[in-house]
C-alpha beads as a LAMMPS data file, in Angstrom:
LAMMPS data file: protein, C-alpha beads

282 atoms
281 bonds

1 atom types
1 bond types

-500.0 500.0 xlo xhi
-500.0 500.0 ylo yhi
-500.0 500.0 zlo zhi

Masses

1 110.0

Atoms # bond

1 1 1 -32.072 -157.602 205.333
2 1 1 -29.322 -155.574 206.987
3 1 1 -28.900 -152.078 207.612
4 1 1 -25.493 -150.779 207.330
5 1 1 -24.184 -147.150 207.515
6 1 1 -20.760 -145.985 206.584
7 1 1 -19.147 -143.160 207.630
8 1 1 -22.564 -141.086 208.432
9 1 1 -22.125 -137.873 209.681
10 1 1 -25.489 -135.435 209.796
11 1 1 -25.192 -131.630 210.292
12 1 1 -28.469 -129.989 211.325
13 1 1 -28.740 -126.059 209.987
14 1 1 -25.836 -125.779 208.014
15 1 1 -24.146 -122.744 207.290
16 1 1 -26.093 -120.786 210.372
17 1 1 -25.097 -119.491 213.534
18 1 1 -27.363 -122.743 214.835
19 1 1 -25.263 -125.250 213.361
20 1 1 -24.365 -128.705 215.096
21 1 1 -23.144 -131.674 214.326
22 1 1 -25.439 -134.436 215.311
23 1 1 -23.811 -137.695 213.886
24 1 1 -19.865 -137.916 213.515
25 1 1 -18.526 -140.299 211.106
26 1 1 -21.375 -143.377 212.060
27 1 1 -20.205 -146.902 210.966
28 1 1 -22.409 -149.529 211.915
29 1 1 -24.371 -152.619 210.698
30 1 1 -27.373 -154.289 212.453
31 1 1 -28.451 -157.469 210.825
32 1 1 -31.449 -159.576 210.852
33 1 1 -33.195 -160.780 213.500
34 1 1 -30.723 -159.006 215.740
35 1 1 -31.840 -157.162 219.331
36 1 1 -30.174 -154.123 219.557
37 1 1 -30.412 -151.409 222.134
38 1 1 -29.121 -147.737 221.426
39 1 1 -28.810 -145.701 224.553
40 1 1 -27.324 -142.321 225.531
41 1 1 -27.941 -139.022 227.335
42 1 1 -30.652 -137.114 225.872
43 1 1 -28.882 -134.738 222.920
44 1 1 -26.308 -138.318 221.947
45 1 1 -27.790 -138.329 218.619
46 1 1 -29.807 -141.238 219.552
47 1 1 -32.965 -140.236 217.587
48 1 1 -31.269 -138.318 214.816
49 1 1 -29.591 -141.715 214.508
50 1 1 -33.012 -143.928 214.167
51 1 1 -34.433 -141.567 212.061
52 1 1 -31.795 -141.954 209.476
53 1 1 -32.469 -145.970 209.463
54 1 1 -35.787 -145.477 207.409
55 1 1 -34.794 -142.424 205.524
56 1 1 -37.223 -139.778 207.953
57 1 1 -33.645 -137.972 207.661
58 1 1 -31.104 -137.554 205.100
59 1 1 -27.122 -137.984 205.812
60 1 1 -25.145 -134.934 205.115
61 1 1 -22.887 -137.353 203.790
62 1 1 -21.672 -141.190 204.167
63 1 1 -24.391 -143.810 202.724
64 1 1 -26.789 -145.991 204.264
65 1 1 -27.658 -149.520 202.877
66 1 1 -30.672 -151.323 203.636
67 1 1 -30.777 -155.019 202.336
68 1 1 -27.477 -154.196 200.384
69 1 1 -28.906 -151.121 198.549
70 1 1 -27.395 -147.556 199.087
71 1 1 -30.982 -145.299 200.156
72 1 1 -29.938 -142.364 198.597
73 1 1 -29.069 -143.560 194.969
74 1 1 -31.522 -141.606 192.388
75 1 1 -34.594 -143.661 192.442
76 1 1 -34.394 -145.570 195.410
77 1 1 -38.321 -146.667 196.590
78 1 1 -38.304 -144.836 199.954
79 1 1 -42.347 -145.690 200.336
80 1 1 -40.644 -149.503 200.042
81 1 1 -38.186 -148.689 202.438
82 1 1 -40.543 -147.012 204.972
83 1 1 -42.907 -149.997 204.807
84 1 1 -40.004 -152.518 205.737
85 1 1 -37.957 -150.337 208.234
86 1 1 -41.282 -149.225 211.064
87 1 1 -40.788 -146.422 213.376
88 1 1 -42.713 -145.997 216.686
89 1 1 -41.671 -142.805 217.889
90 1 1 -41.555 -141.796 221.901
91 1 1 -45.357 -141.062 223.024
92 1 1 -46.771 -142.984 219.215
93 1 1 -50.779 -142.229 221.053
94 1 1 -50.054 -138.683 219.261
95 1 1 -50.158 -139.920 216.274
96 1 1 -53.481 -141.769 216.705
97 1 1 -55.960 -140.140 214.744
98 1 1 -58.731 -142.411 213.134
99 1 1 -62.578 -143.056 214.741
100 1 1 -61.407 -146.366 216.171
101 1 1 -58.555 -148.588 216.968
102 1 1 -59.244 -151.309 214.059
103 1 1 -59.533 -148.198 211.323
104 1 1 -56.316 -146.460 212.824
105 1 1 -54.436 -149.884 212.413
106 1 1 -55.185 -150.562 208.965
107 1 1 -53.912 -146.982 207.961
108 1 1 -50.617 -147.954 206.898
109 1 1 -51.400 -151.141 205.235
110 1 1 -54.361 -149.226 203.117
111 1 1 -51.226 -146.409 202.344
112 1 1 -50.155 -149.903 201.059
113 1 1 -52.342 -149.984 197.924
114 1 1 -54.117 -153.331 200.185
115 1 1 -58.035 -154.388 199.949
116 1 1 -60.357 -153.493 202.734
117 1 1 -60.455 -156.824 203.381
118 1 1 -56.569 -157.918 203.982
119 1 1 -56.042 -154.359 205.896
120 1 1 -58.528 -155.653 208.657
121 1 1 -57.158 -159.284 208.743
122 1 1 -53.606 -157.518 208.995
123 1 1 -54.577 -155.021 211.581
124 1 1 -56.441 -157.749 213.849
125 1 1 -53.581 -160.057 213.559
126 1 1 -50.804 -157.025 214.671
127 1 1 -53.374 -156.019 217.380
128 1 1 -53.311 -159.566 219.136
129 1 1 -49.872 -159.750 218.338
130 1 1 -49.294 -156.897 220.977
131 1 1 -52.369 -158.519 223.129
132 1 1 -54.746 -155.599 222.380
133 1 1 -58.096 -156.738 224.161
134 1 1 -60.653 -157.442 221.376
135 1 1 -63.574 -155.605 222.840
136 1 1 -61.660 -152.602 222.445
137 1 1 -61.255 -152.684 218.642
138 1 1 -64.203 -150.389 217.932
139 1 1 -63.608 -147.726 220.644
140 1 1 -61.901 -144.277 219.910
141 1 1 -58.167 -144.320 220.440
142 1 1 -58.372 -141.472 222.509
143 1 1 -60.909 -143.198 225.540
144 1 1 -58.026 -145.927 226.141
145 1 1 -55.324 -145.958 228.590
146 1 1 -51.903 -144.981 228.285
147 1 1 -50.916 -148.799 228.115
148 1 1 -53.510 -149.729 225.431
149 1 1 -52.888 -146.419 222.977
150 1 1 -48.922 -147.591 222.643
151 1 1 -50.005 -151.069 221.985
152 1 1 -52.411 -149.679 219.650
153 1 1 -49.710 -147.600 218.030
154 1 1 -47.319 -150.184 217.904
155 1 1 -50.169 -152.586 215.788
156 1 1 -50.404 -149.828 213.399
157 1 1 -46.985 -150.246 212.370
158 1 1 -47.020 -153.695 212.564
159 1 1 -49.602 -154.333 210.177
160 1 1 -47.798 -153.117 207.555
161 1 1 -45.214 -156.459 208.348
162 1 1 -41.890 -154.935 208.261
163 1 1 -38.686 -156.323 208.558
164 1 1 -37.515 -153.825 211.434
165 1 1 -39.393 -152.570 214.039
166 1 1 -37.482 -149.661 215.686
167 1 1 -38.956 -148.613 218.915
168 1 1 -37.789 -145.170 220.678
169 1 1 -38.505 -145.059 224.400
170 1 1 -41.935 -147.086 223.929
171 1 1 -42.250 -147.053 227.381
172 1 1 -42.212 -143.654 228.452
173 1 1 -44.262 -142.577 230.750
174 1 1 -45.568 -146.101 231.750
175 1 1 -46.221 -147.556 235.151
176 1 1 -43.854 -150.553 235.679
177 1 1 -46.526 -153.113 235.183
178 1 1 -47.793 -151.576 231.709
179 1 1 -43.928 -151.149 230.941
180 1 1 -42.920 -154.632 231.453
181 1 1 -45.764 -155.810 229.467
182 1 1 -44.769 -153.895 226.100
183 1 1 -41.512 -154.980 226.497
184 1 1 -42.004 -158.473 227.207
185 1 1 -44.335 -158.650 223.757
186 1 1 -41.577 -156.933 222.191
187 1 1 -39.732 -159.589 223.037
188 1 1 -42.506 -162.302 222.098
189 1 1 -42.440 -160.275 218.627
190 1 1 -38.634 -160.874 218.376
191 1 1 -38.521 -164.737 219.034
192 1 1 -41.309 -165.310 216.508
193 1 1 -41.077 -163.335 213.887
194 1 1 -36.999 -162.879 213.452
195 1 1 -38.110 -159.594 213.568
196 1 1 -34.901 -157.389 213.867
197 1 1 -36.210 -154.947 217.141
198 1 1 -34.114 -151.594 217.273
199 1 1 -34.612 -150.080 220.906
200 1 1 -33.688 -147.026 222.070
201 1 1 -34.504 -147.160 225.957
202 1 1 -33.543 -144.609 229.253
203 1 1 -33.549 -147.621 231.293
204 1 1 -30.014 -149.213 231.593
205 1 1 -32.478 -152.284 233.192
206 1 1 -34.665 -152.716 230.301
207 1 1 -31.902 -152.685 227.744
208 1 1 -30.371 -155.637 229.996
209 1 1 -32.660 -157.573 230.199
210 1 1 -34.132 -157.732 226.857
211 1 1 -30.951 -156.924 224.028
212 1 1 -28.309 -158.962 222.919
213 1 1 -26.007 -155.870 221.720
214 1 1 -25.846 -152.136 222.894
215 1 1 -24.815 -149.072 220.955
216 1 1 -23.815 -146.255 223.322
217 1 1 -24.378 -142.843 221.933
218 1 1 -22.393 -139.769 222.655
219 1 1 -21.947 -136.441 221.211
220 1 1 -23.131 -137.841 218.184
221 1 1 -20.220 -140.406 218.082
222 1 1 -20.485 -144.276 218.947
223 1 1 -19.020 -144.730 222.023
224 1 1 -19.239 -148.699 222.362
225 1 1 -20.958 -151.416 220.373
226 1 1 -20.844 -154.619 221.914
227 1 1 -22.604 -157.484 223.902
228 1 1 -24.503 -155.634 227.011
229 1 1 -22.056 -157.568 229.628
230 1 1 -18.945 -156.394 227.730
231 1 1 -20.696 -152.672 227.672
232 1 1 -21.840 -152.277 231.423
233 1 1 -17.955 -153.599 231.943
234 1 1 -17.504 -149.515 231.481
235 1 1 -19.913 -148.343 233.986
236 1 1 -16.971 -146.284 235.053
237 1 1 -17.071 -144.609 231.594
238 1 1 -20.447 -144.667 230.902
239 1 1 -21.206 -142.456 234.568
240 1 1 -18.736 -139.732 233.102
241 1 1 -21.123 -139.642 229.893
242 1 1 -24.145 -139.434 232.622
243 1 1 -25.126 -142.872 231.900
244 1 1 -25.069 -146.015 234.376
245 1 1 -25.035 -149.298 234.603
246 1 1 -28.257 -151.762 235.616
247 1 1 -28.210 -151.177 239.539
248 1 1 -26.936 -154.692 239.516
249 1 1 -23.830 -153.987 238.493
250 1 1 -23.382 -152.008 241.618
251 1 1 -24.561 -154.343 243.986
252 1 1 -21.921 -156.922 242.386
253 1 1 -19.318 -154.436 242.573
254 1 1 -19.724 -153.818 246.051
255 1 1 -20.165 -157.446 246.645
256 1 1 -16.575 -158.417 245.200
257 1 1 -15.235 -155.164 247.303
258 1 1 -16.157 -156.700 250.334
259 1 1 -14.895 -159.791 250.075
260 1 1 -17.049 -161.905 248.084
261 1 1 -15.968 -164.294 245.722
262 1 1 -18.113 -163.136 242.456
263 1 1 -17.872 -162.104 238.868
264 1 1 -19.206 -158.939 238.413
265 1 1 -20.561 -159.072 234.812
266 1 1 -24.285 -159.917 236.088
267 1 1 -26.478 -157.600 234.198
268 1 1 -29.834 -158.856 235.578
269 1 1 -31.794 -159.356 238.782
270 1 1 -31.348 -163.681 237.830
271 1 1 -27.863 -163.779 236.853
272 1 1 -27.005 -161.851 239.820
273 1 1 -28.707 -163.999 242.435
274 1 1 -27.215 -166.780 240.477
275 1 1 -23.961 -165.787 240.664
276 1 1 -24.644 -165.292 244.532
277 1 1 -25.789 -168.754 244.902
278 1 1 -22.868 -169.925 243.219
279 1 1 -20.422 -168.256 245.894
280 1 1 -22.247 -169.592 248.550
281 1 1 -21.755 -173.513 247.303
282 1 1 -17.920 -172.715 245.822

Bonds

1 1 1 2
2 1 2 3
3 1 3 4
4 1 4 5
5 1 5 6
6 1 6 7
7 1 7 8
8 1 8 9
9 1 9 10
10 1 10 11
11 1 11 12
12 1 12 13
13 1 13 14
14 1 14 15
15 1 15 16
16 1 16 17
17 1 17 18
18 1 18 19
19 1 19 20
20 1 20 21
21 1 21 22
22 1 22 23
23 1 23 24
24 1 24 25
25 1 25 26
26 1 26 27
27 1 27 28
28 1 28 29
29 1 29 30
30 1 30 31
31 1 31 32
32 1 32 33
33 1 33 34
34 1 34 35
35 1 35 36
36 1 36 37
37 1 37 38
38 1 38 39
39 1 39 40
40 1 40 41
41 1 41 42
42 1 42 43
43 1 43 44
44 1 44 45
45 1 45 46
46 1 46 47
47 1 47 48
48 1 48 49
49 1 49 50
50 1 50 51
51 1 51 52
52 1 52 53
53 1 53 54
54 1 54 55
55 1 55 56
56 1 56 57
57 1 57 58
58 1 58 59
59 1 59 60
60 1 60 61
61 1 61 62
62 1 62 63
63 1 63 64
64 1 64 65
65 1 65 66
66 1 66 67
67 1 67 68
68 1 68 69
69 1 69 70
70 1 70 71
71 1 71 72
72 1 72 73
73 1 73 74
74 1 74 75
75 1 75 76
76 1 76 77
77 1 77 78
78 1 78 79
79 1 79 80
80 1 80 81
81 1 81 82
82 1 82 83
83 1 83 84
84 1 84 85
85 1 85 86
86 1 86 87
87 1 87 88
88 1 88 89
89 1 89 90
90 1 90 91
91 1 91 92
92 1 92 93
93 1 93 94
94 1 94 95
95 1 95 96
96 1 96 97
97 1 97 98
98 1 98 99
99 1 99 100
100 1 100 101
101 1 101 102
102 1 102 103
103 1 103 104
104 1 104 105
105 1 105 106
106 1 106 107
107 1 107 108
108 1 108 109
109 1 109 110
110 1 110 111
111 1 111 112
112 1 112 113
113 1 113 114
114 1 114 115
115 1 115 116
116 1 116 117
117 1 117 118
118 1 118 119
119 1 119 120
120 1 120 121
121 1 121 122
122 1 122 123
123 1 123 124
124 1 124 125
125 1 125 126
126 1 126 127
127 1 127 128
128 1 128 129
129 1 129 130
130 1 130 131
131 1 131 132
132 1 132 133
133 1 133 134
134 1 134 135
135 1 135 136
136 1 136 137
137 1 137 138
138 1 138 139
139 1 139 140
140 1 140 141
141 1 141 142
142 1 142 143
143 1 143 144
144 1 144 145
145 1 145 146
146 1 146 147
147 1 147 148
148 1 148 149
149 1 149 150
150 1 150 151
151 1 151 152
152 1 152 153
153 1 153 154
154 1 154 155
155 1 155 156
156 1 156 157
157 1 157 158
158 1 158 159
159 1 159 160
160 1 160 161
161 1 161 162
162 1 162 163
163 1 163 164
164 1 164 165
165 1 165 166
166 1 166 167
167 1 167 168
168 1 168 169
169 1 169 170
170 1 170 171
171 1 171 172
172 1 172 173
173 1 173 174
174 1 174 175
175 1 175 176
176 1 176 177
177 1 177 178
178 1 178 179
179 1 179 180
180 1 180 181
181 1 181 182
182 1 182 183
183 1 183 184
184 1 184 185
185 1 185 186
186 1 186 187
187 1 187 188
188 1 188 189
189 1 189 190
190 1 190 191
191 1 191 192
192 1 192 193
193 1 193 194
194 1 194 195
195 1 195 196
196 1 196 197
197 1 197 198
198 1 198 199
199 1 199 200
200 1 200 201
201 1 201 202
202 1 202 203
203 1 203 204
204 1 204 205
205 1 205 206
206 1 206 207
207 1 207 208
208 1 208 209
209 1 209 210
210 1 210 211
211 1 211 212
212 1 212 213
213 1 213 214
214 1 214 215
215 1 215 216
216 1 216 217
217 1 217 218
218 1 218 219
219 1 219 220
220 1 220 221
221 1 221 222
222 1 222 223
223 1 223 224
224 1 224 225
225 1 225 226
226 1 226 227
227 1 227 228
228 1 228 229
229 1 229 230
230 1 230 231
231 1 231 232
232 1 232 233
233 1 233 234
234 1 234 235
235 1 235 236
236 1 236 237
237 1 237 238
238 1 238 239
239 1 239 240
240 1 240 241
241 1 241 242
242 1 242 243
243 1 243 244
244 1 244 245
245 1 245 246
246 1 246 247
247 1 247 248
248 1 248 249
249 1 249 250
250 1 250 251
251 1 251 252
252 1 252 253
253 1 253 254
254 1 254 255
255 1 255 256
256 1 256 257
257 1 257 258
258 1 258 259
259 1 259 260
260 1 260 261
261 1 261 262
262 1 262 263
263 1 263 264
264 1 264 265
265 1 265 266
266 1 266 267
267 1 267 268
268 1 268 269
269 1 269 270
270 1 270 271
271 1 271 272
272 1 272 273
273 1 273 274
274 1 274 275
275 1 275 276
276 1 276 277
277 1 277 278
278 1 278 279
279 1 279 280
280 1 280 281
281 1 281 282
């Protein structure tokens, strides 16, 4: 169940004094069960980019296969695609709408064509999936924390079981403790499932920790696509770009700079105090 683009380029207002290219010339593929991370400044093309993955937007040319079918042949099921390929966008608690949490959840499975009865067993399974506390299912959306609506946003596309879950900035706007805990069931979701997670994330320490392969955004063009230790390699080009490295690059970096015997490809708080230890005993 793959998704690959070739040669996608997207122009938004065509023809008008507002034109701009968003994507230039996009050639990618993300299989299954892969981790990915997409980051870039804010205006990379990063969301124009996710959006094209479930066909929310239309290339202005190139094609885009999705489990080795070109989206935008004549005919192609885009309701299909849609249920397969889910999209949380950034702040998802504005798209909450129903009475309460269980009836908001099984809105896209009922959009579905599914009974009553499977759309509740599907939207109580997604919500403990994302650890959604029980004796909340019958409360309004709109009485729960900031925490508990993106979890509860997150169910509703999960209940509709698709293949990829693409996530931008699910975070946002979280305290680190409610941030660490949608990422770590993310990440729960990933390992049991072979769910493929698409993440696009501000935080250079997030997408470390969690992804096995980064796409860096820029001007619409991919800039890198590689393992995260072989991307943060570049800090020195991603900083031009106003991007950075985890902050344990850095510390690495100025580590080896004064002396210290250590590799400097640590992208995480444990590999770095690993590596550390390692010196120490060498």
């Amino acid at each position: 169940m793959s998704i690959k683009l070739e040669h996608i380029n997207y122009i938004y207002s065509p023809g008008t004094a507002y034109e701009k290219q968003a994507l230039k010339d996009i050639s990618l593929e993300i299989k299954q069960g892969e981790f990915v991370g997409i980051i870039g400044h804010t205006g990379s093309g990063k969301s124009t980019l996710i959006q094209h993955f479930n066909g929310l937007m239309k290339a202005t040319s190139g094609a885009l296969y999705y489990d080795g079918k070109n989206i935008y042949e004549t005919g192609y099921n885009m309701k299909e695609l849609r249920s397969q390929v889910g999209l949380v966008f950034q702040y998802p608690e504005h798209q909450l709408f129903e009475v309460d949490v269980i009836s908001d959840v099984c809105f896209g499975p009922k959009n579905q064509g599914l009974s009553q009865e499977e759309c509740e067993k599907r939207a109580k399974e997604a919500l403990e999936l994302v650890g959604f506390p029980e004796k909340y299912y019958k409360q309004s959306p709109f009485e729960l924390s900031g925490g508990q609506k993106r979890r509860a946003a997150i169910a509703g596309v999960l209940a509709m079981r698709p293949k990829v879950l693409v996530l931008d900035e699910p975070t946002a706007g979280l305290d680190p403790r409610g941030r660490d805990e949608i990422l770590d069931q993310i990440e729960y979701l990933h390992k049991n499932t072979n769910m493929t997670v698409i993440l696009v994330s501000h935080s250079m320490e997030d997408i470390a920790r969690y992804v096995d392969r980064i796409i860096v955004m820029n001007h619409g063009e991919k800039m890198f696509d590689d393992v995260p230790k072989a991307v943060f390699a570049h800090y020195r080009e991603l900083e031009k770009v106003g991007l950075a490295a985890p902050q344990v690059t850095y510390i690495m970096h100025a580590l080896k700079a004064h002396g210290m015997d250590v590799h400097t490809d640590a992208t995480t708080v444990e590999e770095a105090a690993e590596e550390i230890m390692r010196s120490f005993h060498d």
